[in-house]
CHARMM internal coordinates of N, CA and C (Angstrom, degrees):
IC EDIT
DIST 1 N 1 CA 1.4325
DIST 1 CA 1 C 1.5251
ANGL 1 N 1 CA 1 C 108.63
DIST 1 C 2 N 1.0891
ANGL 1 CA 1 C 2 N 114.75
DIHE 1 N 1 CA 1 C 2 N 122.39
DIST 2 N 2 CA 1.4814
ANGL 1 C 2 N 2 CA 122.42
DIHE 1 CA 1 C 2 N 2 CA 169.79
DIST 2 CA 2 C 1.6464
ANGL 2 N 2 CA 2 C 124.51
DIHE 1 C 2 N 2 CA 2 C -64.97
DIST 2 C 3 N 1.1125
ANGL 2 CA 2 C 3 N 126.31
DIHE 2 N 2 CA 2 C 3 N 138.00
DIST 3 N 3 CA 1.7857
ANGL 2 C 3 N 3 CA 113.20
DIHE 2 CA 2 C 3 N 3 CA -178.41
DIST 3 CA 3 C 1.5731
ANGL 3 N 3 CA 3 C 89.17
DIHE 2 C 3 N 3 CA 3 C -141.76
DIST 3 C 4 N 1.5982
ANGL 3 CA 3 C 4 N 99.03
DIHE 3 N 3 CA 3 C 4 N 155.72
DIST 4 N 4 CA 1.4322
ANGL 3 C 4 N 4 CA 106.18
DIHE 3 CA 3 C 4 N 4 CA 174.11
DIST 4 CA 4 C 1.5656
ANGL 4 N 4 CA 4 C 99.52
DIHE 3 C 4 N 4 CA 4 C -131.57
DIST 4 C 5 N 1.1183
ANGL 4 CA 4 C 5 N 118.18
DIHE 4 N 4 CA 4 C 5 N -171.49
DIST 5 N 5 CA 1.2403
ANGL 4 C 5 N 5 CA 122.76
DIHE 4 CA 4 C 5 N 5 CA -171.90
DIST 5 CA 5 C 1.4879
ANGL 5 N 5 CA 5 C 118.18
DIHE 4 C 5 N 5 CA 5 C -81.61
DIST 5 C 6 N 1.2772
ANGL 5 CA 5 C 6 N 104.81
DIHE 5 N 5 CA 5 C 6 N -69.49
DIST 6 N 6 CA 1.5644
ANGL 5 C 6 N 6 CA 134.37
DIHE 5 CA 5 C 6 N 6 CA 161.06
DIST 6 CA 6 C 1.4998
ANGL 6 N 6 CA 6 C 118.27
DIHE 5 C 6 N 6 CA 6 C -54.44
DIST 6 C 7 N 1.0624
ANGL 6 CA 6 C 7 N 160.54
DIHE 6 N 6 CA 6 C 7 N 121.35
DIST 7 N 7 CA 1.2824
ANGL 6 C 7 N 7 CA 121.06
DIHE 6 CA 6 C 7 N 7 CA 152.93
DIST 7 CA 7 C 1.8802
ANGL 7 N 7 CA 7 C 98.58
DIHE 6 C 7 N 7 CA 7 C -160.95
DIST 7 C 8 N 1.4292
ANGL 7 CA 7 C 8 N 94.55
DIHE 7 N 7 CA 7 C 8 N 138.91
DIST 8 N 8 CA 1.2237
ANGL 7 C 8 N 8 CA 97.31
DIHE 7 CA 7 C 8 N 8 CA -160.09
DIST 8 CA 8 C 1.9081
ANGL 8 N 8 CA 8 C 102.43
DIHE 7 C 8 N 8 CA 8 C -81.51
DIST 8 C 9 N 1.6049
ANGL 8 CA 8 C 9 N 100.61
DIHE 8 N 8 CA 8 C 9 N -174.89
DIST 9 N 9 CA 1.2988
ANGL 8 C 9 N 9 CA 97.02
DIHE 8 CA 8 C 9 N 9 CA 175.41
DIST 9 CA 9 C 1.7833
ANGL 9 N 9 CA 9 C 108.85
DIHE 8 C 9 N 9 CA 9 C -128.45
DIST 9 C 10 N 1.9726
ANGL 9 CA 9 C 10 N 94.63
DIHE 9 N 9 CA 9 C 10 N 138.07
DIST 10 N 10 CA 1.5413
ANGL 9 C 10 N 10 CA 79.64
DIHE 9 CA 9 C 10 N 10 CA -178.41
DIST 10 CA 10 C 1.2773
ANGL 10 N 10 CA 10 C 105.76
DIHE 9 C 10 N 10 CA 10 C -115.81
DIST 10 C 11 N 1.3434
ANGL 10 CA 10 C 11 N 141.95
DIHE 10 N 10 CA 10 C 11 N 2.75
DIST 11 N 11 CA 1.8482
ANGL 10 C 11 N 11 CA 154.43
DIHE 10 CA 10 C 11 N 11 CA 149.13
DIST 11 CA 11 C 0.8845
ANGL 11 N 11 CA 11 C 90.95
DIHE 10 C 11 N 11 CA 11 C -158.25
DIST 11 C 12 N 1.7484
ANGL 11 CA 11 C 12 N 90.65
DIHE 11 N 11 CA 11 C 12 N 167.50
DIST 12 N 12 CA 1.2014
ANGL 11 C 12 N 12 CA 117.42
DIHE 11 CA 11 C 12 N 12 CA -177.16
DIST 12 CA 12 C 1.5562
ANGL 12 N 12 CA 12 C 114.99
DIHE 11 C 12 N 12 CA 12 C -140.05
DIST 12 C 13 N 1.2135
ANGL 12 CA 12 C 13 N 140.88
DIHE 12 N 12 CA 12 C 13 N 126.98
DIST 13 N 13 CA 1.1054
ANGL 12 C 13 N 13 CA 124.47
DIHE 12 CA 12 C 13 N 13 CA -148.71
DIST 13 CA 13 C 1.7990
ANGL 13 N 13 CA 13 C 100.54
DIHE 12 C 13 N 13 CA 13 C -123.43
DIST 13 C 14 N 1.2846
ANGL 13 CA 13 C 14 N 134.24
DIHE 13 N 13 CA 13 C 14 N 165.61
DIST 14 N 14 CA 1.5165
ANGL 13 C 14 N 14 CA 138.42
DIHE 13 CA 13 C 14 N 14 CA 144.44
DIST 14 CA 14 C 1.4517
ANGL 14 N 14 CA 14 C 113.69
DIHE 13 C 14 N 14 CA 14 C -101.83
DIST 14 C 15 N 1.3436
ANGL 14 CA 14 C 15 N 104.30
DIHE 14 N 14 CA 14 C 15 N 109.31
DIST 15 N 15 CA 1.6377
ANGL 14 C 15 N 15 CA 111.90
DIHE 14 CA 14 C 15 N 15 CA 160.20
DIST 15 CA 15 C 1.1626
ANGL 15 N 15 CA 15 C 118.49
DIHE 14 C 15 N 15 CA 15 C -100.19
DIST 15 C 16 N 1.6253
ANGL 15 CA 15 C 16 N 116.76
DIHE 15 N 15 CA 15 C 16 N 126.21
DIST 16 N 16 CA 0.9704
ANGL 15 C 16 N 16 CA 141.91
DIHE 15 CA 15 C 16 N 16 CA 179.17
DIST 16 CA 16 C 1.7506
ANGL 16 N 16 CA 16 C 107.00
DIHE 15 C 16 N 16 CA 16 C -72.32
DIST 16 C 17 N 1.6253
ANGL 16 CA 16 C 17 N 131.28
DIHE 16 N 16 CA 16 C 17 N 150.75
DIST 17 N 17 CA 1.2940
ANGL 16 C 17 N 17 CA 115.59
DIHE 16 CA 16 C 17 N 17 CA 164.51
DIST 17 CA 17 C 1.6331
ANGL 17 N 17 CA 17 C 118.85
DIHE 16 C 17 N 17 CA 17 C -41.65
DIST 17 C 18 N 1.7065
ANGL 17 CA 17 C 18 N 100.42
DIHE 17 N 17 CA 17 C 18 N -50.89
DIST 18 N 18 CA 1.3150
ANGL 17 C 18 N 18 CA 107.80
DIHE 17 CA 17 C 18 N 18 CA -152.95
DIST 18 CA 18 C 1.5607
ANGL 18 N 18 CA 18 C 97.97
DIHE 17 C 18 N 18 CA 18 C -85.20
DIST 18 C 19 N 1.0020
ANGL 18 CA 18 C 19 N 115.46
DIHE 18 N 18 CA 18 C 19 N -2.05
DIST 19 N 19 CA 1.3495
ANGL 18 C 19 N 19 CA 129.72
DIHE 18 CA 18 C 19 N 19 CA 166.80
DIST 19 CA 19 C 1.7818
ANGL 19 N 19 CA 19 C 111.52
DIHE 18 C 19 N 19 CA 19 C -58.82
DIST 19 C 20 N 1.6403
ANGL 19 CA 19 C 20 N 96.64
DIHE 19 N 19 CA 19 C 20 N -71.57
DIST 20 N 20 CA 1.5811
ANGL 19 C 20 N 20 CA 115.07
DIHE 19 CA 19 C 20 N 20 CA 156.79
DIST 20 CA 20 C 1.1553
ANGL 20 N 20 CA 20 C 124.58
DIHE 19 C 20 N 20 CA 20 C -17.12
DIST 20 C 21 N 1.5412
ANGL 20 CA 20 C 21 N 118.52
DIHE 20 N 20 CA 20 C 21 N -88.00
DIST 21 N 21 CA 1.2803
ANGL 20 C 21 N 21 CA 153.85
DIHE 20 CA 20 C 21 N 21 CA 150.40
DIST 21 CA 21 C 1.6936
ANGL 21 N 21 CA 21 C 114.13
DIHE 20 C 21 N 21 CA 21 C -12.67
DIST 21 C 22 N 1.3742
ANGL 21 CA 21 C 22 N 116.81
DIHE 21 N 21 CA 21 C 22 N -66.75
DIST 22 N 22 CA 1.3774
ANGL 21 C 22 N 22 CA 112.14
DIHE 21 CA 21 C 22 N 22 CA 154.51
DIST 22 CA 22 C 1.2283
ANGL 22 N 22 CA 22 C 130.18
DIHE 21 C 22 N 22 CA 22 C -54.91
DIST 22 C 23 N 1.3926
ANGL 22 CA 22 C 23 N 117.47
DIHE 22 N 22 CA 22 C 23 N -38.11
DIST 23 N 23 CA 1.6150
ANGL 22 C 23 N 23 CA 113.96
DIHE 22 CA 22 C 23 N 23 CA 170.86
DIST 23 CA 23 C 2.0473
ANGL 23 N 23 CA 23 C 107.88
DIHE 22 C 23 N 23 CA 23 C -53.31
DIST 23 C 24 N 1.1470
ANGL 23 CA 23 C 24 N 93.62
DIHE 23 N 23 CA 23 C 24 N -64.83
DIST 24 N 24 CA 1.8187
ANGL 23 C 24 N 24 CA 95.26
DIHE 23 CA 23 C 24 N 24 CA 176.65
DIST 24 CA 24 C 1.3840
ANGL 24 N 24 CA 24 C 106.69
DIHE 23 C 24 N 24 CA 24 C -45.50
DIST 24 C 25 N 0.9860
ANGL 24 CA 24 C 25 N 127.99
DIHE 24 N 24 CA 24 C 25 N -76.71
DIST 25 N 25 CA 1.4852
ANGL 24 C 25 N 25 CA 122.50
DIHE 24 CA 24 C 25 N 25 CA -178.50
DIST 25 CA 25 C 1.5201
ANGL 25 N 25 CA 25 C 118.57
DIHE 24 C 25 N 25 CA 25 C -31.20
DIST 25 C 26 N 1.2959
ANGL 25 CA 25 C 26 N 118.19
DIHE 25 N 25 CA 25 C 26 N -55.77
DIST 26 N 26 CA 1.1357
ANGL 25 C 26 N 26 CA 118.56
DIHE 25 CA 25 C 26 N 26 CA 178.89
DIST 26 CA 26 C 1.8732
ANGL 26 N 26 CA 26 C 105.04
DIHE 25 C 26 N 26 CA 26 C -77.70
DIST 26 C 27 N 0.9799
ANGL 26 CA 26 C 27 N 143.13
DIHE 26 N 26 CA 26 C 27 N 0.28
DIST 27 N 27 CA 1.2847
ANGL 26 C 27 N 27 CA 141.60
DIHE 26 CA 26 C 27 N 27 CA -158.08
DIST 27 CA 27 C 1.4014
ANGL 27 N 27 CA 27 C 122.15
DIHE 26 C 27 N 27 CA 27 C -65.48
DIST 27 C 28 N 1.1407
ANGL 27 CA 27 C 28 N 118.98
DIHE 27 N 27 CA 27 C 28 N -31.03
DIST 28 N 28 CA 1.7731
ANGL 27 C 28 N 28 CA 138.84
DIHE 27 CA 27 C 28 N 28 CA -179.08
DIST 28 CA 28 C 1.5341
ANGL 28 N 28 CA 28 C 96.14
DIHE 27 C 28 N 28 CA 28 C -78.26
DIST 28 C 29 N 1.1230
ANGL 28 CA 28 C 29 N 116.27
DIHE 28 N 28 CA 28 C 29 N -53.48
DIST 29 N 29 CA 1.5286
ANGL 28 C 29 N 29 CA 117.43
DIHE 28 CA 28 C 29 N 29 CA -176.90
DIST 29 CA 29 C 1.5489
ANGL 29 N 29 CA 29 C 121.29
DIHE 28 C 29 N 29 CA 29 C -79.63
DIST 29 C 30 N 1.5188
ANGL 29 CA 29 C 30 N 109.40
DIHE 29 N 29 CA 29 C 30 N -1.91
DIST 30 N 30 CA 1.1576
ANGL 29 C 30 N 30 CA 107.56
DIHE 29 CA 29 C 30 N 30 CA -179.72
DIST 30 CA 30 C 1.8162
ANGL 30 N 30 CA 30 C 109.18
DIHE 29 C 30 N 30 CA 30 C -108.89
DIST 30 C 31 N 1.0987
ANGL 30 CA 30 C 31 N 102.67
DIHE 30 N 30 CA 30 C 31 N -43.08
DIST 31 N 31 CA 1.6236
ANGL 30 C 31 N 31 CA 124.31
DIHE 30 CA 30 C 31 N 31 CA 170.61
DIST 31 CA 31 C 1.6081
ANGL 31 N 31 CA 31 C 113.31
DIHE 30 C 31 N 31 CA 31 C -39.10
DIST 31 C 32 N 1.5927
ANGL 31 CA 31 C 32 N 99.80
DIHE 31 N 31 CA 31 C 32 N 140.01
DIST 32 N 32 CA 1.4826
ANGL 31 C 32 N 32 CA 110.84
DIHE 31 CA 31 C 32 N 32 CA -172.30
DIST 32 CA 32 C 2.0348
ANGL 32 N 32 CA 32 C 92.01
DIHE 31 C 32 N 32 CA 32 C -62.63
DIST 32 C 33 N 1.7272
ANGL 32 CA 32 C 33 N 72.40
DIHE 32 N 32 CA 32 C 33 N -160.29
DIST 33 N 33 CA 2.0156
ANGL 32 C 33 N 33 CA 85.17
DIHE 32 CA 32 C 33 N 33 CA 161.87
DIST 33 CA 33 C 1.6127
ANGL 33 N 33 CA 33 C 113.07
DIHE 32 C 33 N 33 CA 33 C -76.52
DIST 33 C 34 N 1.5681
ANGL 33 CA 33 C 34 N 110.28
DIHE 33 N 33 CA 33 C 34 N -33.28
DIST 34 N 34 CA 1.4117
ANGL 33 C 34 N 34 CA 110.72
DIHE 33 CA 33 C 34 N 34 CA -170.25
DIST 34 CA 34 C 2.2528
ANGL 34 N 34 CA 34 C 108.13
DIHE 33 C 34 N 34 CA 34 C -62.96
DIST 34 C 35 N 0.8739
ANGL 34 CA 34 C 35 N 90.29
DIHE 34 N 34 CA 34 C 35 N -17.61
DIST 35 N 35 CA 1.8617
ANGL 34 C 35 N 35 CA 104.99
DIHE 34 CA 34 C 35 N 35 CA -173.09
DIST 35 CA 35 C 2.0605
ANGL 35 N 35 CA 35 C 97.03
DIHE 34 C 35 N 35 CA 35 C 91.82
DIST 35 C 36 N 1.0608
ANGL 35 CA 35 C 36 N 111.08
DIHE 35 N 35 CA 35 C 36 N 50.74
DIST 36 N 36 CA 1.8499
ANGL 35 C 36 N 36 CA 133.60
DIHE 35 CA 35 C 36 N 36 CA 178.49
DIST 36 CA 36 C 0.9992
ANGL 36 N 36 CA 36 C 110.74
DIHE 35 C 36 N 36 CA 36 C -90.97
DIST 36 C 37 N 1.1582
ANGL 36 CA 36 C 37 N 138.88
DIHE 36 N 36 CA 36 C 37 N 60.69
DIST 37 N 37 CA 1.5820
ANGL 36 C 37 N 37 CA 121.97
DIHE 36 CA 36 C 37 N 37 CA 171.89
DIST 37 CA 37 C 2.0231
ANGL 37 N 37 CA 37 C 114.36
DIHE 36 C 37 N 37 CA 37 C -62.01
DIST 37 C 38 N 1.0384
ANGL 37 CA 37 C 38 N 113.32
DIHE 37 N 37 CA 37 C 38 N 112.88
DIST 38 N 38 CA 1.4799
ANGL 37 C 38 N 38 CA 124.96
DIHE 37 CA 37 C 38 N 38 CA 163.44
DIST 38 CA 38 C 1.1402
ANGL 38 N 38 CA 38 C 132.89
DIHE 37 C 38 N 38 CA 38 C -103.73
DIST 38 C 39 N 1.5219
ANGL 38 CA 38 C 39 N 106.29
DIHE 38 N 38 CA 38 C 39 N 115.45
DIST 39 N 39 CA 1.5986
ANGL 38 C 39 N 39 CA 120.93
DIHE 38 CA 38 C 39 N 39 CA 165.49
DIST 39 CA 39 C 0.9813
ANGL 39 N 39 CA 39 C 146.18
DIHE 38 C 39 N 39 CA 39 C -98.91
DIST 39 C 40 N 0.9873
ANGL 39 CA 39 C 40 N 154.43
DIHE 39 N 39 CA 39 C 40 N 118.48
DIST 40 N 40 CA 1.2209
ANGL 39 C 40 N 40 CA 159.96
DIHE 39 CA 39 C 40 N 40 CA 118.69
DIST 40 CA 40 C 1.0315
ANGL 40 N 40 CA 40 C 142.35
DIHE 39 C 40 N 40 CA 40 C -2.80
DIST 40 C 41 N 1.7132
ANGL 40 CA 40 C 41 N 139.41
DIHE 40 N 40 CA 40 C 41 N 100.06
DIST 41 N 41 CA 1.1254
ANGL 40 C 41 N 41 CA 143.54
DIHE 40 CA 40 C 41 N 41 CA -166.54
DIST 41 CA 41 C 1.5786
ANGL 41 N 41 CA 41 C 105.75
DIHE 40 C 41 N 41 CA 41 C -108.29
DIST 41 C 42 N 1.5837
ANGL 41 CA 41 C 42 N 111.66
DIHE 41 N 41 CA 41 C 42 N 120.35
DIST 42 N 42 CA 1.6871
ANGL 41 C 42 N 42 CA 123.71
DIHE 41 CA 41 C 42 N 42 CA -172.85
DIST 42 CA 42 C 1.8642
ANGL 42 N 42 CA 42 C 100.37
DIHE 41 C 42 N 42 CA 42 C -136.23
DIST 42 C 43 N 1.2237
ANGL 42 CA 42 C 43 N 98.66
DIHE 42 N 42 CA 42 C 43 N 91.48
DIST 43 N 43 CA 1.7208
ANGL 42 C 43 N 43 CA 93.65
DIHE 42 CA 42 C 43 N 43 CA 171.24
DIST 43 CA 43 C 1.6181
ANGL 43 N 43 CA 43 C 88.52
DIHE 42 C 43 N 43 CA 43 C 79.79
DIST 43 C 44 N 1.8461
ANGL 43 CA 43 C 44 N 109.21
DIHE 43 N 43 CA 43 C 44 N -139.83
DIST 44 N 44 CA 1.1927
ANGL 43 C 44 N 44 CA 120.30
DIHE 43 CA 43 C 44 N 44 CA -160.39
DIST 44 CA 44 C 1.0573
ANGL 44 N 44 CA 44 C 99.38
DIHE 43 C 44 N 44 CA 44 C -107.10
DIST 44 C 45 N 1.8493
ANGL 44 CA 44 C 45 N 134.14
DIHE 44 N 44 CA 44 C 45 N 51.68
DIST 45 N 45 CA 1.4001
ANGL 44 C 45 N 45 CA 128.54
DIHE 44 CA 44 C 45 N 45 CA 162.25
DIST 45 CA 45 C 1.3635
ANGL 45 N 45 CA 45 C 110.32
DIHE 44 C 45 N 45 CA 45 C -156.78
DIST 45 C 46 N 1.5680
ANGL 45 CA 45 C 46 N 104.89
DIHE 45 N 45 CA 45 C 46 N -179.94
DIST 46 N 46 CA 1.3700
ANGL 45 C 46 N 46 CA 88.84
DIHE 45 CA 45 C 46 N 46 CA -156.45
DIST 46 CA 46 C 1.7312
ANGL 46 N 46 CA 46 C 81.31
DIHE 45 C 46 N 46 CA 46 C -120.35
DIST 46 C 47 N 1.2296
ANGL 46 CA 46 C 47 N 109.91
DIHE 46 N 46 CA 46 C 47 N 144.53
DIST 47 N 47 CA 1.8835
ANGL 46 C 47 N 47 CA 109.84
DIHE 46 CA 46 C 47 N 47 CA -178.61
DIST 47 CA 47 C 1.9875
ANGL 47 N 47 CA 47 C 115.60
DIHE 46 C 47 N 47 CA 47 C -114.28
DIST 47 C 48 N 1.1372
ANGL 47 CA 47 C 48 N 125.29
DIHE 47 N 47 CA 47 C 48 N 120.14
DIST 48 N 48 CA 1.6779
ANGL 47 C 48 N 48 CA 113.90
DIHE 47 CA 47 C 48 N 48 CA -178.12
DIST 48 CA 48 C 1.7324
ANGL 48 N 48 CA 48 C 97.86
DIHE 47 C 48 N 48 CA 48 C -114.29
DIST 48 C 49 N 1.3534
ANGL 48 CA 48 C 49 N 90.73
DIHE 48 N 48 CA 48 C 49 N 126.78
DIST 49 N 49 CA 1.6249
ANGL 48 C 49 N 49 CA 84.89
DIHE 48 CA 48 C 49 N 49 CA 166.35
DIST 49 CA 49 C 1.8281
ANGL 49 N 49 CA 49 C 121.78
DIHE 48 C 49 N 49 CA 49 C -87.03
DIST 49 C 50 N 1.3957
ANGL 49 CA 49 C 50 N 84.38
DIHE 49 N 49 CA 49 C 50 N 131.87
DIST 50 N 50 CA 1.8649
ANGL 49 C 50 N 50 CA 85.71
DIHE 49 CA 49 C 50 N 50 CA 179.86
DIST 50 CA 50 C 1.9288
ANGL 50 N 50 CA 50 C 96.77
DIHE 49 C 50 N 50 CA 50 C -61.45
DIST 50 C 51 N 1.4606
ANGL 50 CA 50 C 51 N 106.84
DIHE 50 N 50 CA 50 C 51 N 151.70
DIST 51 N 51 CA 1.2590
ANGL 50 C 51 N 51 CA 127.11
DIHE 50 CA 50 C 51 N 51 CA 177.25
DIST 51 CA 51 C 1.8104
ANGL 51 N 51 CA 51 C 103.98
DIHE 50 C 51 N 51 CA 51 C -80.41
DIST 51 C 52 N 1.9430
ANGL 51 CA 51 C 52 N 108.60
DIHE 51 N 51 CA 51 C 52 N -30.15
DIST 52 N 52 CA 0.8813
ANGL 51 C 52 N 52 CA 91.10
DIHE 51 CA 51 C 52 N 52 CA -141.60
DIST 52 CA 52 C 1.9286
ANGL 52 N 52 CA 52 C 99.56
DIHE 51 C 52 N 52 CA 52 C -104.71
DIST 52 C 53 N 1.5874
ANGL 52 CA 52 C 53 N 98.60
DIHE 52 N 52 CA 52 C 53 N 2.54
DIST 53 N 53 CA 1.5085
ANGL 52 C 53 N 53 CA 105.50
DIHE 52 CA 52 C 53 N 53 CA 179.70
DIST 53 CA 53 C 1.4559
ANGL 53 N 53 CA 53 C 104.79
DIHE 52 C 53 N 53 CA 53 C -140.25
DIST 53 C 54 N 1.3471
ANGL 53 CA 53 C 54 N 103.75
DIHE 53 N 53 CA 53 C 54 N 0.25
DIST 54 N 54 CA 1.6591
ANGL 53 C 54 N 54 CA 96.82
DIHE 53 CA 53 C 54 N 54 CA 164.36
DIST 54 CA 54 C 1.4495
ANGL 54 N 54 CA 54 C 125.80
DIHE 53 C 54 N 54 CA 54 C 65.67
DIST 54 C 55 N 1.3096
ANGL 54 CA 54 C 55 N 92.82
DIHE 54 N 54 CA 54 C 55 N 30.90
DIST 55 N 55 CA 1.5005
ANGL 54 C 55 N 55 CA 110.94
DIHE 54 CA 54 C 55 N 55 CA 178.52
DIST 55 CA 55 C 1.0476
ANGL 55 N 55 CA 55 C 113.04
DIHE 54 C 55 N 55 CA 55 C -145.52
DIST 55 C 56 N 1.4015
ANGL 55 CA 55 C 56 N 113.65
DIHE 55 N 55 CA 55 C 56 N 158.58
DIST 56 N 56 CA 1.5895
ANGL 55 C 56 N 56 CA 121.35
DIHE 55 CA 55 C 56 N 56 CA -164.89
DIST 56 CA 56 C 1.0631
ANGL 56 N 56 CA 56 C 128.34
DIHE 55 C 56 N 56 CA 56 C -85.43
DIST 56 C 57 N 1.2476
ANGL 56 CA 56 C 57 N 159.05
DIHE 56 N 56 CA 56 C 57 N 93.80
DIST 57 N 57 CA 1.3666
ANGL 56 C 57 N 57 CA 156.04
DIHE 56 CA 56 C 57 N 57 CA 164.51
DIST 57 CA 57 C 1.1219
ANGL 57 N 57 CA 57 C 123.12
DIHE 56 C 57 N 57 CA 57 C -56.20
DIST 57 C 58 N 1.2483
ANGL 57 CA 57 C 58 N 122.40
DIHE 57 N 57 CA 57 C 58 N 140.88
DIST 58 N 58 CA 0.9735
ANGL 57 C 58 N 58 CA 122.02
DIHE 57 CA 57 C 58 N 58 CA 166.61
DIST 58 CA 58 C 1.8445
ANGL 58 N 58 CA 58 C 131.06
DIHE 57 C 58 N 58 CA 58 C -101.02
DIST 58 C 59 N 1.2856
ANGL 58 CA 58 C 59 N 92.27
DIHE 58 N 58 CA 58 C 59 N 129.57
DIST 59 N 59 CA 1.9268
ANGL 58 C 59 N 59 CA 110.33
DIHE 58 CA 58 C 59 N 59 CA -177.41
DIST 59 CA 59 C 1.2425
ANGL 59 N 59 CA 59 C 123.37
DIHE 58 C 59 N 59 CA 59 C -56.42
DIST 59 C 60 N 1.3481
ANGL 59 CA 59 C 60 N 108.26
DIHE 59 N 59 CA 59 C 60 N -36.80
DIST 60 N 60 CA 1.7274
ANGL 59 C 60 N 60 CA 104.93
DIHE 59 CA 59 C 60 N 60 CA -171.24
DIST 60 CA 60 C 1.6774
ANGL 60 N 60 CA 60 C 92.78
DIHE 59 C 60 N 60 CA 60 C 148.57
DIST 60 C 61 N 0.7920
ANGL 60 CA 60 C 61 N 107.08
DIHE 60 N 60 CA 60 C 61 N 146.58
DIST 61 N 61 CA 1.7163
ANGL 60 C 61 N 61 CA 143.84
DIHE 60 CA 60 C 61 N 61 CA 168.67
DIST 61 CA 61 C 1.5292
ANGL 61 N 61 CA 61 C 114.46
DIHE 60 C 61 N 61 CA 61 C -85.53
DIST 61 C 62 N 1.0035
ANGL 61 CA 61 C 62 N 131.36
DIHE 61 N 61 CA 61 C 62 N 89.74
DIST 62 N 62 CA 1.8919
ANGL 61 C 62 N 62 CA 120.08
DIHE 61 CA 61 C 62 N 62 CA 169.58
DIST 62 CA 62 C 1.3765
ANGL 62 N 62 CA 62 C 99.90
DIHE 61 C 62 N 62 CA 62 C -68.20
DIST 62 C 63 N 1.6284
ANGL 62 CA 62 C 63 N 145.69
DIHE 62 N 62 CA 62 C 63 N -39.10
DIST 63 N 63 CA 1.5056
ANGL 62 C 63 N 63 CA 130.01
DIHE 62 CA 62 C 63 N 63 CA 177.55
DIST 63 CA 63 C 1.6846
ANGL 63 N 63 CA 63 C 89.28
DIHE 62 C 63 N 63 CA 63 C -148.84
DIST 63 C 64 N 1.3789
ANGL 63 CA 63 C 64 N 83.13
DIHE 63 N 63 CA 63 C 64 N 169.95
DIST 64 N 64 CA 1.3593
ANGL 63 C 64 N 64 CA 97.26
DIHE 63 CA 63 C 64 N 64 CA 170.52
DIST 64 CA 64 C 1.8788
ANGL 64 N 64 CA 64 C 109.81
DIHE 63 C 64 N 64 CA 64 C -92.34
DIST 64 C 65 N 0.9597
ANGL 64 CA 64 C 65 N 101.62
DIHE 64 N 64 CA 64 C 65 N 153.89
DIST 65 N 65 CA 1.7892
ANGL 64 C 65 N 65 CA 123.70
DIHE 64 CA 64 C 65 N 65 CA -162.18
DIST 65 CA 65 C 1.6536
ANGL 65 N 65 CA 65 C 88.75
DIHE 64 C 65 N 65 CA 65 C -59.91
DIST 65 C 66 N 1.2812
ANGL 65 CA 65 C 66 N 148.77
DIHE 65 N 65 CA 65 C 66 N 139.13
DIST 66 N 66 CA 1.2561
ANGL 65 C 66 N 66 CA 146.43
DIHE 65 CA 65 C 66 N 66 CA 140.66
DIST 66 CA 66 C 1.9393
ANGL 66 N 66 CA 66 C 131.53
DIHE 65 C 66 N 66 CA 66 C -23.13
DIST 66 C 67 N 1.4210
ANGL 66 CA 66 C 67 N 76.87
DIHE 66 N 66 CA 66 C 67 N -20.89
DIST 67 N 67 CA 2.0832
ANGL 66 C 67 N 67 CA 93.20
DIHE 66 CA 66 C 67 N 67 CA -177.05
DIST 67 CA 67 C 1.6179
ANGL 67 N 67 CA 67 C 87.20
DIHE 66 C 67 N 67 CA 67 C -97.38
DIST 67 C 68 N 1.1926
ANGL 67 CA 67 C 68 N 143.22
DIHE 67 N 67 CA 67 C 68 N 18.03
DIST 68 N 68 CA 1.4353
ANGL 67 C 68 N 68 CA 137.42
DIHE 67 CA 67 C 68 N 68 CA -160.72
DIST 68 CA 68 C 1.6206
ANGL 68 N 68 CA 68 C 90.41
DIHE 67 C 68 N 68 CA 68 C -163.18
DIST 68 C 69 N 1.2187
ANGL 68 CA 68 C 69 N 110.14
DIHE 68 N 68 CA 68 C 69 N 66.31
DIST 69 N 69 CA 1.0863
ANGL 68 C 69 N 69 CA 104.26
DIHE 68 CA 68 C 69 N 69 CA -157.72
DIST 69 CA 69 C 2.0639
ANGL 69 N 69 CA 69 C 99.24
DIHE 68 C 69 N 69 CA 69 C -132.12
DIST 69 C 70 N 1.2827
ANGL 69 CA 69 C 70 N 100.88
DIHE 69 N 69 CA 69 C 70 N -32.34
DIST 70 N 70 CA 1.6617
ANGL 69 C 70 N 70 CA 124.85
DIHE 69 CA 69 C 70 N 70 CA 163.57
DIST 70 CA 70 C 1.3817
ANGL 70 N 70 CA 70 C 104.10
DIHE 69 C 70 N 70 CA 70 C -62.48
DIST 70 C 71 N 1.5795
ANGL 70 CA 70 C 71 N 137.18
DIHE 70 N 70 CA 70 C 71 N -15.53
DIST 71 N 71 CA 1.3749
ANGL 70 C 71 N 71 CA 125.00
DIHE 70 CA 70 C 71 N 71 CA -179.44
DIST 71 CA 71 C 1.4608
ANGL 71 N 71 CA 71 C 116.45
DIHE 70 C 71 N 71 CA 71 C -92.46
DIST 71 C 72 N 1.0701
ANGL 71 CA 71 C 72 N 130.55
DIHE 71 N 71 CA 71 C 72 N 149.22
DIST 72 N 72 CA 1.6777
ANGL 71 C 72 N 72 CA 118.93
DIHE 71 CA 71 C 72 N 72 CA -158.27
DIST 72 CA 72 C 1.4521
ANGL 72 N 72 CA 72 C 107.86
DIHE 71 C 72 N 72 CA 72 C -137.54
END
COOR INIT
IC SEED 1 N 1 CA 1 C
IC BUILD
């Protein structure tokens, strides 16, 4: 892992294990050609677009949004 001294911040995300855990599992199927899995951070989740339907999935939730807050 590389570290620098300085370094600014551009998000910040909460990963959950099962958060983790689902990313790997799903990882082959989510991953470009390079073996890249990319995510996406929107609010309190993390989003990967499938390569292969071009739509977004979703990774996992660390909380639910505060306006989603009545669901239990």
């Amino acid at each position: 892992m590389l570290s620098t001294r300085e370094m600014g911040q551009d998000a910040k995300a909460e990963i959950t294990r099962e958060m983790l855990e689902g990313m790997l599992s799903d990882f082959d199927r989510l991953s470009d050609s390079d073996g890249v899995l990319t995510v996406e951070l929107r609010g309190n989740g993390l989003f990967a677009l499938n390569p292969a339907t071009g739509t977004y999935e979703v990774v996992g939730l660390a909380r639910m949004s505060a306006a989603m807050s009545y669901i239990r």
